[in-house]
N, C-alpha and C positions, 0 to 999 in steps of 0.2 A: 579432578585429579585421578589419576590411573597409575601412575608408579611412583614410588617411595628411595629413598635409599636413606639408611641408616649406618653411621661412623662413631666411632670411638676417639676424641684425642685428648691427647694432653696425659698426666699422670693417669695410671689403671687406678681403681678402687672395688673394694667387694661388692658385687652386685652389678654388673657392668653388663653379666651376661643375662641376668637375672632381667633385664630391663631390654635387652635386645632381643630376649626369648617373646617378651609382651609385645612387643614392636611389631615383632613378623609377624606372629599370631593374631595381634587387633587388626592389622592391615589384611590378611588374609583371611579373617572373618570379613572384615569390613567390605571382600569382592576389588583390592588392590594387590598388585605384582608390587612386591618389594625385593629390594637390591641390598644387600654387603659393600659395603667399601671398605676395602683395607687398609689399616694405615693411617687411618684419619684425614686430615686435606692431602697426604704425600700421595697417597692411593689412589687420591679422587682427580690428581694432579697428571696421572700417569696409569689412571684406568685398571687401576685395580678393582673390579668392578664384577661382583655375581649375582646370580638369582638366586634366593632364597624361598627353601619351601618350610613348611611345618615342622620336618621331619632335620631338617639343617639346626633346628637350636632345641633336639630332642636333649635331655640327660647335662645340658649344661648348668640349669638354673642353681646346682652345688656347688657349682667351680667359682673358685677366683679368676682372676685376670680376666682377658677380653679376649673371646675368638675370634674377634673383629684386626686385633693387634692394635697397638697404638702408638703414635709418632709425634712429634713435633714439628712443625713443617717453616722451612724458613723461604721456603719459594713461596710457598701460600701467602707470604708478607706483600709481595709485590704484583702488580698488574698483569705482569705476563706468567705469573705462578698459576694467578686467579685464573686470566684466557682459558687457559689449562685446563681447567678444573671444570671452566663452564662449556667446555665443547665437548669433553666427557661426557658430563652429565645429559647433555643435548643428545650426544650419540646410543643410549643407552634410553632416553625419553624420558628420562626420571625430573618428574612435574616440582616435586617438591624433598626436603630432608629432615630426619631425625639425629638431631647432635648430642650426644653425650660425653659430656666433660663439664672445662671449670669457663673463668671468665677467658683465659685466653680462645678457646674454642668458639665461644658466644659473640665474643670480639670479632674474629677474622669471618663468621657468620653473617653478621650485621654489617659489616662492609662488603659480605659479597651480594647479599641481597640490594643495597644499595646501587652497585653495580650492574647486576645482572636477573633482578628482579627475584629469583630463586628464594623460593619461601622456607624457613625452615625454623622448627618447635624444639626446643633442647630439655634434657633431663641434666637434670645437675650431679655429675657424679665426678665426687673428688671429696678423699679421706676428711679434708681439710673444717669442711661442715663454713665457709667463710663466703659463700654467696648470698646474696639477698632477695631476698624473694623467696622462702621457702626455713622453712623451722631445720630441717633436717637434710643433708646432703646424701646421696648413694653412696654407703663406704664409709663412712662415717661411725655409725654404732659400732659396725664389724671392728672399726680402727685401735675404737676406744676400748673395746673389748679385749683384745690381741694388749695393749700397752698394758693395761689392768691386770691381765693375767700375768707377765713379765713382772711388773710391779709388784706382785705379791709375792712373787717367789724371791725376788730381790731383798724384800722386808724380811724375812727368812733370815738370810744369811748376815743383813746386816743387824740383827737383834743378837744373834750368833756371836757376832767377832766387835761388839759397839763399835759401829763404823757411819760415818754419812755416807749417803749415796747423792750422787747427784746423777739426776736420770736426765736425758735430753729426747723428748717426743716428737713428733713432727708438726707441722700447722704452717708452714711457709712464714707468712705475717699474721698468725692468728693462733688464739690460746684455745680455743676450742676443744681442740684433744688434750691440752693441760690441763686445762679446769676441774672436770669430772675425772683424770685419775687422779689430780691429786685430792679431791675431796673421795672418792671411792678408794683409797689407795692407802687414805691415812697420813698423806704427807703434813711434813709439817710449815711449808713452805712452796707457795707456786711463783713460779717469775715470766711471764709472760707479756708476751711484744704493747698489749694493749694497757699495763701500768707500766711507770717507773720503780721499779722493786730495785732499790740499791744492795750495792756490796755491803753498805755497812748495817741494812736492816737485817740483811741474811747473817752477817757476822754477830749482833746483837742477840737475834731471834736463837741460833744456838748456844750462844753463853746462856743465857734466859732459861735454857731449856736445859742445859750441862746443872743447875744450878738448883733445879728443880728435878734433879737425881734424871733424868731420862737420859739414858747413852747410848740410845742410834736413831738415826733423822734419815727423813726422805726428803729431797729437793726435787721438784718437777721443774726445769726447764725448757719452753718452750723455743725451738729454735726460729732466729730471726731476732731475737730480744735485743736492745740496745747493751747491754750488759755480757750478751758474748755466748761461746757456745755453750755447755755443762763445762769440757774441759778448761776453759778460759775462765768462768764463774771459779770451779773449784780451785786453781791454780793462783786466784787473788784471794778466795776464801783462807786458804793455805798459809798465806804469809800473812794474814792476823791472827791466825788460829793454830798455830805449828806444832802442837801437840795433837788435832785430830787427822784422826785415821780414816780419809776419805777414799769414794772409789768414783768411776765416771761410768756411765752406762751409754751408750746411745743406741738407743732403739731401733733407729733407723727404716729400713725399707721391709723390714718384717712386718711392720703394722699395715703395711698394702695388701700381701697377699692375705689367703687364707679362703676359707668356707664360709660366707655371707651367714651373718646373721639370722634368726626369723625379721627382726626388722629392717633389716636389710633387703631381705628378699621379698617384703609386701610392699614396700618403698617403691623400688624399683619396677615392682608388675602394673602397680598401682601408676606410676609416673610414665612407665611404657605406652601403656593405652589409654592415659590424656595426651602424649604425645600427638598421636594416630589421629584421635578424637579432634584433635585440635585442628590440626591441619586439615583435616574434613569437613571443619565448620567455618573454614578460613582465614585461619588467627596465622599470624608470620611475623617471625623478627621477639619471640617470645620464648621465654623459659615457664615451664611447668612445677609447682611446688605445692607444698603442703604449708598452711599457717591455722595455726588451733585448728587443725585438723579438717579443713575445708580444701579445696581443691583451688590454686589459683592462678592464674599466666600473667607473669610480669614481663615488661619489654627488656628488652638486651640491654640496653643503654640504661635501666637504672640497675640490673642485676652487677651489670662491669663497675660502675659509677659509684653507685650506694654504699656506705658500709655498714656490713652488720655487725651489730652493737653487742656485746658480750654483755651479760647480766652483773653488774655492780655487786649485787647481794650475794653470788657463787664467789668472789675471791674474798668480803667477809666471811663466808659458809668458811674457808678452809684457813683462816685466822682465827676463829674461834675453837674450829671442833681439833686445835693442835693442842689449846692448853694443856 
């Protein structure tokens, strides 16, 4: 293997560049020409395509976002999006790829090696922390961080004016970022995709709580839940509850950006050059992760496939310490 090329798709998360900085540099230690692709498969699609040196991912390993840019590509779905993609790649000589993203990027990865043999090692980066194979996702800590901070300052003004908050976090189909702020956060209530938390526990748990003198509550809702968004939650909490003074938060897409974390930033350097590493000792069709803190490459197909299992005892943690 003699050249590399390295892409960003799907949602950004912190540490993206953090991980692309490791990338070029292991490869470049390691005596390999590595490539940028911009755009993710759109780029790779339409030859968005540079050389990268040392000196190319100087001063970014601070920044948010990805100076890769990042896309979603709905050519790349189909056979003649792929063609595309893999005469690029041919024209340019790049033997094999570094993907960083979520399962959809891992997905359309695994079908093009399928196709067109093209090897490629991914780092898992997406806020969401919901891939498997790996304890901890790029973007992740940074996420949970950025919500927590919001979160406290929230508790604030609703201790202020005895009001509920209902906050809504991100996680697609997963509680991940909900769990730990609302046990970091003090809430007194998390509702998240992976229980059934009805309307009428959340309606109970504040009389419960009205009743035993406390008068302002945090609700963390994760979005994706059966049960609806924050505003949808608090709008049915409303009409049992007509005398409280609720508000809706959503979090939203601020928990993307920002300045990586420390562990965000050793995740990613650390994940960068097992990428590299990997693909030089011939692994393909594999994601790179960390479990109890060992280094390990699981295949595409059970990273996409698997679910990872959110800890049972973290949504007792935040039942009890509400008392």
């Amino acid at each position: 293997m003699k050249k590399i090329g390295v892409f960003t798709s799907g949602g950004d998360a912190p540490g993206m560049n953090a991980c692309i900085r490791a990338i070029v540099r292991t490869a470049i230690y390691r005596g390999l020409e590595v490539y940028g692709i911009r755009r993710g498969y759109n780029g790779m699609i339409k030859g968005d395509i540079y050389k990268m040196e040392s000196h190319s991912v100087s001063n970014i390993i601070q920044k948010g976002g990805t100076i890769l840019r990042s896309a979603r590509s709905t050519e790349f779905m189909t056979k003649e999006g792929r063609r595309k993609a893999y005469e690029q790649l041919q024209q340019h000589g790049i033997d094999g790829l570094v993907a960083i993203g979520g399962d959809g990027t891992f997905t359309g990865a695994n079908i093009f090696f399928e196709e067109y043999g093209i090897p490629t090692v991914g780092a898992p980066g997406t806020i969401d922390n919901d891939l498997f194979g790996t304890d901890y996702t790029i973007g992740y800590d940074t996420a949970v961080n950025t919500s927590l901070d919001a979160i406290d300052k929230i508790r604030d003004t609703a201790d202020s004016h005895d009001r509920v908050f209902f906050i809504e976090v991100m996680g697609r189909d997963s509680g991940y970022i909900a769990i730990p702020c609302a046990i970091g956060g003090g809430a007194e209530i998390v509702m998240i995709p992976e229980t059934d938390t009805s309307i009428e526990y959340v309606v109970e748990t504040l009389r419960t709580g009205w009743r035993r003198s406390k008068t302002s509550f945090i609700v963390i809702i994760a979005e994706g839940g059966e049960a609806g968004s924050a505003t949808e939650v608090a709008a049915k909490v409303q009409q049992a509850l007509p005398h409280m003074d609720a508000r809706v938060t959503i979090l939203g897409h601020v928990q993307r950006g920002g300045s990586p974390t420390a562990a965000d930033r050793m995740l990613a350097s650390q994940l960068g050059i097992a990428c590299v590493e990997g693909l030089l000792t011939g692994r393909k069709n594999v994601m790179a992760g960390i479990i109890n803190a060992e280094l390990v490459y699981t295949p595409f197909i059970e990273t996409i496939t698997k679910d990872k299992v959110i800890n049972p005892q973290f949504i007792d943690m935040v039942n009890i310490l509400s008392v």
